[in-house]
C-alpha positions, 0 to 999 in steps of 0.5 A: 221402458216405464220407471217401475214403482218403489213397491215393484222394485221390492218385490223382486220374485225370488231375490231379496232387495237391499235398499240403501237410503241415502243424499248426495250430500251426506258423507257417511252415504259415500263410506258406504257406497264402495261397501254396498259395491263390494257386496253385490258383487259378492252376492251377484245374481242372489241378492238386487241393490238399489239405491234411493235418493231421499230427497227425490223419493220422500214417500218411499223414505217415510213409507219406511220410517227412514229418519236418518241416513244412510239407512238400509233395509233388506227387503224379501218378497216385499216385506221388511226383513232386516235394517240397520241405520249408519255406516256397515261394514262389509263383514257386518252386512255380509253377515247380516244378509247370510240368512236370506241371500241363497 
């Protein structure tokens, strides 16, 4: 199977896309990791998580102006809709998403 491209992965028909940037060697990005578990669990079938390893992936990581980490953004049909730099807690991100996970 071909590796898809940052910009297929995005644009998933009909799911938005939670992107979390992140390093293997930053902590708060291991806080988080459980956090994003438990919410596509929550949202399974609705919503697609992907994580992106920024030492791996600069472009994608500069393409989105992604200065510090972890940093998420919550992609529909392509497009940016929402992001948020740090740690979030699962309640905060569940509400966060709400408006754009059916």
């Amino acid at each position: 199977m071909p590796k898809k491209s940052f910009a297929e992965l995005i644009s998933s028909p009909g799911m938005p896309v939670l992107v979390d940037f992140y390093a293997d060697w930053c902590g708060p990005c291991k806080t988080m990791a459980p956090i994003l578990e438990q919410v596509a669990a929550q949202h399974q079938g609705k919503l697609k998580v992907i994580k992106v390893d920024v030492d791996r992936n600069q472009a994608a990581a500069q393409q989105f102006r992604v200065q510090s980490i972890p940093t998420l953004i919550l992609f529909h049909k392509g497009q940016p809709v929402w992001r948020q730099a740090g740690v979030v807690p699962a309640p905060q991100l569940t509400q966060a998403l709400q408006a754009y996970v059916s």
